[in-house]
N, C-alpha and C positions, 0 to 999 in steps of 0.2 A: 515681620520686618519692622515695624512700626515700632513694637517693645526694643526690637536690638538698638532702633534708633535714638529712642528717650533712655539707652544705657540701662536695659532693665535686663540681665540676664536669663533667658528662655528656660534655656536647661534645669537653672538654678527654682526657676518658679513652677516648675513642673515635680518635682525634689519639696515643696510646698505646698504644695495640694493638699496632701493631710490637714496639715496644720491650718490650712486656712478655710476650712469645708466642716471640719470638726466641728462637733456640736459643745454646749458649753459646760455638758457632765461629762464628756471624753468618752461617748461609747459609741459614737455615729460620727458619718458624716452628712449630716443632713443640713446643715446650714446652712440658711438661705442669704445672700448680700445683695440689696440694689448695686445699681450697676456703679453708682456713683461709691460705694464703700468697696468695691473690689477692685477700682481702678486706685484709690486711696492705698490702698493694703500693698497693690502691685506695684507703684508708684516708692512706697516705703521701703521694696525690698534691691530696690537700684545697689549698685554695689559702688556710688558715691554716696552714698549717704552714709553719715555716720551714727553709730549708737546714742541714745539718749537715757536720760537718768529714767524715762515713761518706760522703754527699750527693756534694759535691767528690772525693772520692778514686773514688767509684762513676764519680762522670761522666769521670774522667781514664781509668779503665780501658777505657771506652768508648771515649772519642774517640781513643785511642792503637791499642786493635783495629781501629777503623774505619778510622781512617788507615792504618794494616799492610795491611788488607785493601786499600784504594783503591790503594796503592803497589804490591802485588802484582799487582792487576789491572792495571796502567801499564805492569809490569814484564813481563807478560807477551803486551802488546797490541803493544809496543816492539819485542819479538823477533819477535811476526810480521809487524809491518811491515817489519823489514828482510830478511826471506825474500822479500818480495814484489819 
């Protein structure tokens, strides 16, 4: 009740948890936050807040490791299929 009240969407931060637990090679979620970087993080994902130029370049790093990561895994699926 406390998040609905500071306009933090529950649902929406639960939908989240990956992302913000994940570890910073993308193969766990082992990621540790003091309390004060998790409230930071929850606090960021309010649905007034708006995008920032930090925002866009965060989400580029992202989708550029994830891609790397998805491409490796291709690249490594590719070689044992053609042992087979």
């Amino acid at each position: 009740k406390a998040l609905e009240e500071v306009g933090v969407d529950v649902v929406g931060l639960v939908d989240y948890a990956d992302f913000i637990f994940e570890n910073e090679a993308g193969n766990g979620f082992d990621k540790t936050l003091t309390f004060t970087d998790f409230v930071e993080i929850v606090l960021a994902l309010r649905g007034s807040c708006t995008a920032t130029v930090k925002d866009i370049v965060d989400l580029r790093k992202y989708m550029r490791a994830q891609t790397h990561r998805s491409e490796s895994q291709l690249e490594q699926t590719s070689l044992r299929m053609t042992r087979i």
